[in-house]
C-alpha positions in Angstrom: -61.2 41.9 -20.5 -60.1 44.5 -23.2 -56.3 44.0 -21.8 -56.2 40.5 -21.4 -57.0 40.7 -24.6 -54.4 42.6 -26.0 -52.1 41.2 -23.6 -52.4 37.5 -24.5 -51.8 38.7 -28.4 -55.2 37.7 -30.1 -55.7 38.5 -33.3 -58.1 37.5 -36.2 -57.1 33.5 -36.6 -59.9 32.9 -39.8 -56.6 34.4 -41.6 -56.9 37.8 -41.9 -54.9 38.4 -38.5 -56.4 41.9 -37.4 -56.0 42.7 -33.8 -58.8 41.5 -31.8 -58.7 44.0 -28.8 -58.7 46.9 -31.4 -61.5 45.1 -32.9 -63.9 44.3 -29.6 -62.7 47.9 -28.3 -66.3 49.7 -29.9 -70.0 49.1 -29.7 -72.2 47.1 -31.1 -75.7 45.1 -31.4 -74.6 41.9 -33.0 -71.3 39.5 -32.3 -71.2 37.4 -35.1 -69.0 33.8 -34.8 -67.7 32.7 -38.6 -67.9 29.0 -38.2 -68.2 28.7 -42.1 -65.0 27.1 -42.8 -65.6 27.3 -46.5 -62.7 26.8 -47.8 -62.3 23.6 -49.7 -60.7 20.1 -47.5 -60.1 22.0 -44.3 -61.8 20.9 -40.9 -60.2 22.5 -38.4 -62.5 25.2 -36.9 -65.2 22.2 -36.9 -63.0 20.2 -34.8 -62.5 23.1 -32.7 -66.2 23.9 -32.3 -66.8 20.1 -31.3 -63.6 19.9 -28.9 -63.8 23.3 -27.4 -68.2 25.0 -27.7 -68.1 25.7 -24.2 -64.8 27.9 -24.7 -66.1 29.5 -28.1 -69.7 29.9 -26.0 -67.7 31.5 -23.1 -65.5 33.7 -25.9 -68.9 34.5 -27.7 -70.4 36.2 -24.5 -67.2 37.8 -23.1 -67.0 39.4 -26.8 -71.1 40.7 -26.1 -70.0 41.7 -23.1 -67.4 43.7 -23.8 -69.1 45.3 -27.0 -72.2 45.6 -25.4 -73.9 43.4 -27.6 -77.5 42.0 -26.8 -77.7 39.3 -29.7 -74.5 36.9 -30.1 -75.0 34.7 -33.5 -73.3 31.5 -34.9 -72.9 30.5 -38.8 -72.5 27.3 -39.0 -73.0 25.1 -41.8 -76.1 23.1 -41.6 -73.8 19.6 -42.4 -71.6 20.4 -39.0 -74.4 18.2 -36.9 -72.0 17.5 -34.1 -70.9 21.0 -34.3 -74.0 22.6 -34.1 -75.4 19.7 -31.7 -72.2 20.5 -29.2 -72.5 24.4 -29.5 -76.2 24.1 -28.9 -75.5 22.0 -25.1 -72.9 25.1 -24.5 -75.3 27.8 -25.4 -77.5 27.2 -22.8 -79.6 30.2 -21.4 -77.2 33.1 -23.1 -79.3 35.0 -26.2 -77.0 33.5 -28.8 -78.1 31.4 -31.6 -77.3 28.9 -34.4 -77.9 30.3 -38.1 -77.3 27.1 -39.9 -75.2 27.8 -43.6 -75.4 26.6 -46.9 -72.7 24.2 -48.6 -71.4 27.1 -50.8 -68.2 28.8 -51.5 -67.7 31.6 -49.7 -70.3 31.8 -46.9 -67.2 32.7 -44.8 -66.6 35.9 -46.5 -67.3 38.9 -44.1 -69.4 40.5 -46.4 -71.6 37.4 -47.3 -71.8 36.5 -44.0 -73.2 39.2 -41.9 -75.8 39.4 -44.5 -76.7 35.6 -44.8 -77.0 35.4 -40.9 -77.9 38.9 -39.7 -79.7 40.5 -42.3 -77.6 43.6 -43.1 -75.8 44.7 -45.4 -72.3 46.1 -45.0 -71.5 50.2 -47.0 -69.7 49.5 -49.9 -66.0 49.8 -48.8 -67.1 50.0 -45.0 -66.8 47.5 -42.0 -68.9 45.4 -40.1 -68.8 48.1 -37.4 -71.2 50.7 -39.4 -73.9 47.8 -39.1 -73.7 47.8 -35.7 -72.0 44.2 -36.1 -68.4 42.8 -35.2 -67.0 39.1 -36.2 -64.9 36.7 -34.9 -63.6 33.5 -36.5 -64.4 30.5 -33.6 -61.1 30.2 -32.6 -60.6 33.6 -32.4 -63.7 33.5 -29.8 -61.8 30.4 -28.3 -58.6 32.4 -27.8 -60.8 35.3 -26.2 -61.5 32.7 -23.4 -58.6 31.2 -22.8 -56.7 34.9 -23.0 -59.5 36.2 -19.9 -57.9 33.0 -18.2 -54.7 34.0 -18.6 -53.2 32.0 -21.1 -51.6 33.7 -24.4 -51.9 32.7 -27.8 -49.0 30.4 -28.5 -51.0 27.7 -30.7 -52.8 27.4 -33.7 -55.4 24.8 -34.7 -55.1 23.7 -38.2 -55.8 20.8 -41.3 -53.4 19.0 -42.9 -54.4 17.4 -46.0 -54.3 16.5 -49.4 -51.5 14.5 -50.7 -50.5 13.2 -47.1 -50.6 10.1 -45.7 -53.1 10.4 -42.5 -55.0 13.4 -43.3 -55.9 15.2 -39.6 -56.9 18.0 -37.6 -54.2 19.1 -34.7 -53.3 21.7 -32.7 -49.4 22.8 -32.6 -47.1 25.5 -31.3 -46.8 28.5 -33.2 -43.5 28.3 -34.7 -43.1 24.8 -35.5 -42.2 24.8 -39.5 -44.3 23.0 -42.7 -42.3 20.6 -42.5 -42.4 19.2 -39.5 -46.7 20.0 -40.2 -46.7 17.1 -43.0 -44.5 14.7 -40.7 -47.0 14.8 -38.4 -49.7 13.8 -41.4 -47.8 10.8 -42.3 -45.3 12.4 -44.8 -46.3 13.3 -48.2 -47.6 10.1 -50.6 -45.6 12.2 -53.7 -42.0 12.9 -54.2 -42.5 16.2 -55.8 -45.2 18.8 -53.8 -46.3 22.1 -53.2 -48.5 23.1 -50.2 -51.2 26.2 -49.9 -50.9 28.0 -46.3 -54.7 28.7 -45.9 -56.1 27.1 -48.4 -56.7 26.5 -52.1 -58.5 29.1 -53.1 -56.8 32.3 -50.6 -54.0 30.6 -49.3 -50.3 31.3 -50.7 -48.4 28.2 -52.5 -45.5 27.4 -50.1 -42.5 25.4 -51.5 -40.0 26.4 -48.5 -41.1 24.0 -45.7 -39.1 25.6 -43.5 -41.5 28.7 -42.9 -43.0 28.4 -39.9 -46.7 28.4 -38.6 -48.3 31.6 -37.6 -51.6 32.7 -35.5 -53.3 32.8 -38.9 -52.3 29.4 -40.9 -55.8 28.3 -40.8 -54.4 25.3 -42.8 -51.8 23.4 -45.1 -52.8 21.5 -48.2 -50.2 19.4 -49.7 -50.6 18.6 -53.7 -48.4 17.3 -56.4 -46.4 19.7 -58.0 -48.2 18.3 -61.7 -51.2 19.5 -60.1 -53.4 22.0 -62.8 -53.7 24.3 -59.1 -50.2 24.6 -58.1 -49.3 25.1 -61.7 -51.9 28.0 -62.2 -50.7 29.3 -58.8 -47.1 29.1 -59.8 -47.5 31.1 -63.0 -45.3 34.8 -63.0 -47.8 36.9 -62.7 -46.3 39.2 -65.6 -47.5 35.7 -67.5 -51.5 35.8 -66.0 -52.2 39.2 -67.1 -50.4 39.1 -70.4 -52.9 35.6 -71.3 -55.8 38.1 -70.1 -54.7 40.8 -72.1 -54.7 38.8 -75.0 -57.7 35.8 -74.3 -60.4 37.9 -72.5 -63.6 37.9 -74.5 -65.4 39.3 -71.8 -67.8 36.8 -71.4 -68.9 38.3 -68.0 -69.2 35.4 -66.2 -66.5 36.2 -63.1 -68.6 39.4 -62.7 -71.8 37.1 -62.6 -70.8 34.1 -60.4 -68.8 36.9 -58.2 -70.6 36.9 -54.5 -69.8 40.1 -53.9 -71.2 40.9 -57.2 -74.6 39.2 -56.4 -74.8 40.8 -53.3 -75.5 44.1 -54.7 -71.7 45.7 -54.7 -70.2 47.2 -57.7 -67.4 44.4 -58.2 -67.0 44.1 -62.1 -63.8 41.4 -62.5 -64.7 41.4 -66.6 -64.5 45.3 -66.8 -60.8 45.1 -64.9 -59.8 42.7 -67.6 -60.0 45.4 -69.9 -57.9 47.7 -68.1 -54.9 45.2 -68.8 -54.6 46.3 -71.9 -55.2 50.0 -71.3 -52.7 53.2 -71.1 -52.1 54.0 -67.4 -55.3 56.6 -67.6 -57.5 54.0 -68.9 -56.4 51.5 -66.1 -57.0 54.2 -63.6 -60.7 54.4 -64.6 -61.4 51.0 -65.2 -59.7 48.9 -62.1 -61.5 51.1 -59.7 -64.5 48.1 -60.3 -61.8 45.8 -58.4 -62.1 47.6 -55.2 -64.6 45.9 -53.3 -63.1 42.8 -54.2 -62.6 40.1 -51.9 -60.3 38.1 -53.6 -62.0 34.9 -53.0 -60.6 33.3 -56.1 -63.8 32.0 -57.5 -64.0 33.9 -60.9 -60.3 32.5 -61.6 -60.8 28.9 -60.4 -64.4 28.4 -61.0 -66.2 30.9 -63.2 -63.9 31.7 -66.3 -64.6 29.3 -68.9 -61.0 30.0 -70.2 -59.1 29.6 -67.4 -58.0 33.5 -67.3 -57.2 35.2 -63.9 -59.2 37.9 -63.0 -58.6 38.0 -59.4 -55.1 38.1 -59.9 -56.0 41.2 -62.1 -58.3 42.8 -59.2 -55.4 42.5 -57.2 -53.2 44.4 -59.5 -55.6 47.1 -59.6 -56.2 47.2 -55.9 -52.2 47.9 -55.8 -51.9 50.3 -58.7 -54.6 52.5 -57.7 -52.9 52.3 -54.1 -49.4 52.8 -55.6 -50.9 56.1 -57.0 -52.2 57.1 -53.8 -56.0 56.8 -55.1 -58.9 56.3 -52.1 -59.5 52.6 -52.0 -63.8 53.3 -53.0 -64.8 56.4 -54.8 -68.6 55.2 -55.5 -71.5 55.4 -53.7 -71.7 54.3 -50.3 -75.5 53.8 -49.5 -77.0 50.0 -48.9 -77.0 47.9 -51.4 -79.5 45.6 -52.8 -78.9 42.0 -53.5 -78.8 40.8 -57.1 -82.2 39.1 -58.1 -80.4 35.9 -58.9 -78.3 36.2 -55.3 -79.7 33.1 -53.9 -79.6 31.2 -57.4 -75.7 31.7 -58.0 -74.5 29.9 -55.1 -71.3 27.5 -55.5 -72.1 24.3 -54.1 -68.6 23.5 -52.3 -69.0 20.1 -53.5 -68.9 21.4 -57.5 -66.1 23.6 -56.6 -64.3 20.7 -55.2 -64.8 19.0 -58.4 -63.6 21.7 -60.1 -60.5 22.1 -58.7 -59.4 18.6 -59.3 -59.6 18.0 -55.7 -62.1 15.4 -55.1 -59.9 12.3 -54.9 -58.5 14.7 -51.5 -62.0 15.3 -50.3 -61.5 13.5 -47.5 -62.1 13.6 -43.2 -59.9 15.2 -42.1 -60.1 13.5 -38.1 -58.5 15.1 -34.7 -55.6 13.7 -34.0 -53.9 15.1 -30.3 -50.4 14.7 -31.7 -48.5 16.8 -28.5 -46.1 17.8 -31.1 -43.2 19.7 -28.9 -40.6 21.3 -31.4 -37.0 21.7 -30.3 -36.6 25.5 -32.2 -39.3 27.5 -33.3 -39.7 30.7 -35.5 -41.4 33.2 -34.3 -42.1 36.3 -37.1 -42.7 39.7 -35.9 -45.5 40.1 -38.5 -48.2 37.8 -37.5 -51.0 40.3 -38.0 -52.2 43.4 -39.6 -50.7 46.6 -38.0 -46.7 47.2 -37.4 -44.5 44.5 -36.5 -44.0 43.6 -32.8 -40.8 44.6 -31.2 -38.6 42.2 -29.5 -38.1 42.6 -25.6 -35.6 40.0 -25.5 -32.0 39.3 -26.9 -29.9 36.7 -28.5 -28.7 34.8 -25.8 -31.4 34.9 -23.1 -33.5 32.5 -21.8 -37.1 32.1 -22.1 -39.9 30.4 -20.9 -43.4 29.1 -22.8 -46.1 31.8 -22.7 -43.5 34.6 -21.5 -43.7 38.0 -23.9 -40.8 38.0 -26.3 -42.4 41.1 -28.9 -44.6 43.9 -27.8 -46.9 46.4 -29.7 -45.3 49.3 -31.1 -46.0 52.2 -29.1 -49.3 54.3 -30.5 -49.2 51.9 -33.5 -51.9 49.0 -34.4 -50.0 45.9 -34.2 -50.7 42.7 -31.6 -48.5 41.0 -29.1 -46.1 37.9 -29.7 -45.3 35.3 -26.7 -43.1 32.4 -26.7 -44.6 28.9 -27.3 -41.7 27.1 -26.4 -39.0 27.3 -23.3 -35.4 28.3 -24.3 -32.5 30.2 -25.5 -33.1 32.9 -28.0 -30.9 32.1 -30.6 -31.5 35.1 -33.3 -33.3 38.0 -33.8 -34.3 39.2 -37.2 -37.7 40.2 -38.7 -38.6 37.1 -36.4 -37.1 35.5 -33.4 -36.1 32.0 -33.1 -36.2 30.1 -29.7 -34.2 26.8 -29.5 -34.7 24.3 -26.7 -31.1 23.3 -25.0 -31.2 20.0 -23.0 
């Protein structure tokens, strides 16, 4: 099951995009499913649960099975009744059940997770793995089954929203390009827009709508480009930390709203701050409290009262203490204990929403089977964490759907890449573009 794994080229599809036969390949008591979908306006891996339970169910127990799991759990939100209703009428007799979430920003982060629904607490700057635990994003579990059946991952399920004209919940082939993504939704209802690939809040703002869809675009979000997020988004980054340098009272409050924070690890966003107006020795010291970041975004788009960009300063302290070859966590590493005011902090996704300015996009987001068959497709060798695939093909040759066009790297962690259209490969650069000849 291991190789049809890594054969059908599965990787982690909540976004992150880490290989998921490296990640199945060890032992452990506890498979975890993130159903969460916290991030704000997308529905997809609800739509997925309600469509497909018997195929997350089947990819749930082949995961235990290969893992050697005894105990298989699912975090879902308590609001996703259909979800959990459908899931439930798939579980049947298997020893996995439903932990039913909370309605706050980020229940889907690792960390947050694995303590909400299993208990345990994850080493500062460890893995899942040293608490005897592995997750899986549902449609990760969903491509699990359909990989054991032979089939390869060649489509992603995804939201299109926001500032669109028939918000929805699809499935396409991986490849197909933005722009043909907010076609599908109607069009846009605005002349001038951005989108975020993934999401508001750790998604990328995308102006070229010609990049293409990958295993890990969990979702596009389509807003004006007056909006006060793409704005924010858009700013140089030289421009974010020289506002902090200069506007930070450290007020503390994206270290106290932080979930990481609350959940006992030594993340400090207001003591980073400082370090943007420090000599290089002073920002050495200081930005090691952005390690165990996990970028979620909250303390720049909900907790500063100034509107100041701490994660965008964890981030530059992540890569400066990496530039300078520095160990990602030199702190302790025993177990944590949650903040006493853990279960008081939470973000209610519904005041985050409101926050955001989103709330006149708050909207269903329904499934719509749109059979959307592009006539070229982009393929990039980087869809995943690891090395880039290599191509087994050339310009000129033809190709049919599902056939391997990029393999793993030999002795290197990287994922496979298969063709989700048939026809003739017409280029070959850091990604491979197939175009369908009539």
């Amino acid at each position: 099951m291991i190789e049809a794994i890594r054969d059908s080229g599965v990787v982690g599809a909540g976004g992150a995009g880490f290989p998921t036969h490296v990640k199945l390949d060890a032992k452990v008591e506890i498979v975890i499913a993130n159903g969460a979908e916290c991030e704000p306006l997308l529905h997809k891996d609800t739509a997925l649960m309600i469509r497909h339970a018997d195929h997350v169910i089947r990819g749930m127990q082949i995961a235990m099975q290969v893992t050697g799991a005894s105990e298989g759990i699912l975090g879902v939100k308590a609001k996703r009744v259909t979800a959990i209703a459908a899931l439930e009428k798939a579980i049947g007799d298997n020893p996995i059940r439903i932990h039913s979430l909370g309605d706050y920003y980020p229940t889907g982060d690792e960390f947050v997770l694995v303590y909400e629904t299993a208990g345990r607490l994850i080493p500062p700057g460890g893995i899942p793995l040293q608490v005897g635990v592995a997750v899986n994003n549902v449609e990760s579990l969903y491509n699990i089954s359909q990989a054991t059946a032979g089939q390869p991952v060649t489509q992603k399920h995804l939201t299109i929203t926001g500032a669109v004209r028939k918000p929805m919940s699809t499935v396409v082939p991986i490849g197909s390009t933005l722009r043909e993504m907010i076609d599908l939704a109607g069009g846009p209802t605005v002349d001038h827009f951005a989108v975020f690939v993934g999401g508001v809040m750790m998604g990328r703002l995308e102006w070229d709508l010609s990049r293409p869809v990958t295993k890990t675009t969990g979702g596009l979000i389509v807003l004006p480009g007056t909006h006060p997020l793409v704005e924010r988004k858009a700013r140089p980054e030289q421009a974010m930390h020289r506002i902090g340098k200069s506007a930070c009272d450290q007020c503390s409050y994206c270290t106290e709203f932080c979930p990481r924070y609350l959940l006992g690890y030594d993340v400090q966003p207001h003591k980073v701050m400082r370090s943007l107006g420090f000599t290089a020795t002073g920002s050495e010291i200081w930005s090691k409290w952005a390690d165990l970041c996990c970028a979620c975004g909250l303390c720049t788009l909900y907790s500063c009262p100034e509107g100041l960009y701490p994660k965008e300063a964890c981030d530059k302290g992540k890569q400066d203490r990496k530039d300078a070859g520095l160990e990602r966590w030199l702190g302790p590493t025993e177990t944590v204990k949650p903040h006493p005011m853990s279960e008081g902090r939470h973000v209610p996704l519904k005041a985050l929403i409101r926050r955001l300015g989103l709330k006149d996009y708050d909207l269903a987001a329904p499934w719509v089977d749109t059979d959307h068959h592009p006539r070229q497709v982009v393929l990039p060798l980087r869809q995943h964490v690891g090395a880039p695939a290599q191509p087994v093909v050339q310009v000129g040759e033809q190709v049919t759907q599902n056939q391997l066009v990029a393999e793993i790297p030999e002795g290197q962690l990287g994922a496979r890449i298969h063709a989700s259209i048939s026809g003739i490969v017409t280029q070959i650069t850091d990604a491979i573009v197939i175009e369908e000849r009539s």
